[in-house]
C-alpha positions, 0 to 999 in steps of 0.5 A: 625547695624554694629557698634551696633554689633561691639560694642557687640564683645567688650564683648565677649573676657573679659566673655570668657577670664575669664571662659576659664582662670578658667577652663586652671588654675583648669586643670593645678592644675589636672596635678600637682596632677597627676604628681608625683602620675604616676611619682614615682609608686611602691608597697610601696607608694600605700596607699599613692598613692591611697589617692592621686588618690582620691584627683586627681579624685576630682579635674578633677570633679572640672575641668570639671564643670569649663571647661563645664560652659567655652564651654557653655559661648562660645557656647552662645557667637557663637549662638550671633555672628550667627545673627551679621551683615556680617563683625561684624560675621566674627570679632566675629568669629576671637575671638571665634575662638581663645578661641575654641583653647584654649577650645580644648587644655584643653580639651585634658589636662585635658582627659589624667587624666581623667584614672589616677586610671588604669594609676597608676595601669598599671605603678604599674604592669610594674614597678613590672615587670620591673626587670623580663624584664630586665632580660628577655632582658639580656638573649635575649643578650646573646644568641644574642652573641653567635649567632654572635660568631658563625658566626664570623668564617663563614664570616671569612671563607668567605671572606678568601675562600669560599670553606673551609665552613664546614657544621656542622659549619652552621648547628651550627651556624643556630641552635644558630640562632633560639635559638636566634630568638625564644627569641626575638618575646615573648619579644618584644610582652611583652614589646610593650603590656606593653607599649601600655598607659602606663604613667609616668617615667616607661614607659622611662625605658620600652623604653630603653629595647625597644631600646637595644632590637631592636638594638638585633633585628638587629644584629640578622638580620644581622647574619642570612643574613650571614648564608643564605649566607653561606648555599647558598655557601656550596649548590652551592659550589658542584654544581659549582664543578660538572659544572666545572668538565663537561666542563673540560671533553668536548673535 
C-alpha cells in the first residue's frame, strides 16, 4: 500500500505545477496592466486610463477562473492524499503544502487588483488635491516658524536669567502657539484619510508631507515644553520672592 501510494504522489507535483504556474503567470499579466494605470493617475489621461481599467478588470476575471481551476486541482489532490497510507500522507502533505503557499500568494496579488477601478479614483482625487496639500502644509511651516521665532528669545532669557521673562512676551509667544497647533490636527486628519488605501506613485508624495508634517509636529511639541517652561517660572518667580522675603524677616 505504501509504495502503491508512494507511486501516486509522483503525480501530484507535475498537475499542480502546471495549474498553479498558469494562474501565478496570468496574475502576473494583472499586475503589468495595473502598474501604470495606478502609477501615472491624472485628469488628462482618464479616458485613457479608463480604457485601461476595463481591460485590467477583464484579465483579473481571467486570472481568477485559472486561479479556482489551480485550488480546485489541489483540493482534489488533498482529499486523495487523506486516504494514502500513514508515511505516503505525510509526503503528499509536504507537496501540497508547498503549492498551498503558492496558491496563497497569488491569491493576495491578484486581490490588491481586484479594486483598482476605486483605486484609480482615489489616487485621481489625491493627485488632484495634492497641490492644495502641499499648500496646506507650507502655511503649517510658517506659522511653525514663527511659533519657534517667538520662543527663541525666552529660552534665551531663560537660561541667561530666568527672573528677566516678561510676561507679554509669554503670553505672545503661547498665542503664536496655538495658531500653530490649530493648523496641524485638520492637516494631519487630511492627509492620513487621504492615505488610508490609496496606491500608486501619490501615495509616496502623500507620505513625504506626511513625514515634513511630523517633524512640524515636532518641533511644535518642542516649543510648547519650552513655554510651559517659561510660564511655569514667571508663577513661581513671585512665589519664590515672597518666600525668600518671610525668611529674611524671621529674627
Amino acid at each position: 500500500r505504501e509504495a502503491e501510494d508512494a507511486a501516486k504522489i509522483k503525480e501530484i507535483a507535475p498537475a499542480l505545477e502546471a495549474k498553479v504556474s498558469s494562474a501565478e503567470d496570468e496574475v502576473e499579466k494583472v499586475a503589468i496592466l495595473a502598474e501604470p494605470v495606478l502609477m501615472d493617475a491624472s485628469e488628462d489621461l482618464r479616458s485613457m486610463q479608463l480604457h485601461a481599467i476595463g481591460e485590467v478588470e477583464r484579465e483579473i476575471k481571467v486570472a481568477n477562473g485559472i486561479l479556482s481551476l489551480a485550488k480546485l486541482e489541489h483540493q482534489r489532490r488533498s482529499r486523495d492524499a487523506e486516504a494514502f497510507a500513514p508515511r505516503a500522507r505525510k509526503a503528499a502533505e509536504w507537496v501540497l503544502g508547498k503549492f498551498s503557499t503558492r496558491l496563497e500568494a497569488v491569491t493576495a496579488k491578484l486581490a490588491e487588483h481586484k479594486t483598482i477601478r476605486l483605486d484609480h479614483e482615489l489616487a485621481l482625487k489625491a493627485e488632484c488635491e495634492f497641490g492644495i496639500m502641499t499648500e496646506r502644509l507650507a502655511g503649517v511651516e510658517v506659522e511653525c516658524e514663527r511659533a519657534t521665532n517667538a520662543v527663541e528669545p525666552l529660552t534665551a532669557t531663560l537660561n541667561a536669567d530666568p527672573e528677566e521673562l516678561q510676561a507679554d512676551q509669554v503670553r505672545e509667544a503661547e498665542e503664536t502657539l496655538r495658531t500653530a497647533q490649530a493648523l496641524v490636527s485638520p492637516a494631519a486628519s487630511l492627509l492620513a484619510t487621504r492615505l488610508t488605501g490609496l496606491k500608486g506613485t501619490v501615495r509616496g508624495k502623500l507620505l513625504d508631507l506626511q513625514a515634513r508634517l511630523g517633524v512640524t509636529q515636532q518641533t511644535l511639541e518642542n516649543t510648547k515644553k519650552t513655554v510651559e517652561e517659561c510660564r511655569a517660572r514667571l508663577v513661581a518667580g513671585p512665589l519664590l520672592k515672597q518666600a525668600m522675603e518671610r525668611v529674611a524677616t524671621v529674627p
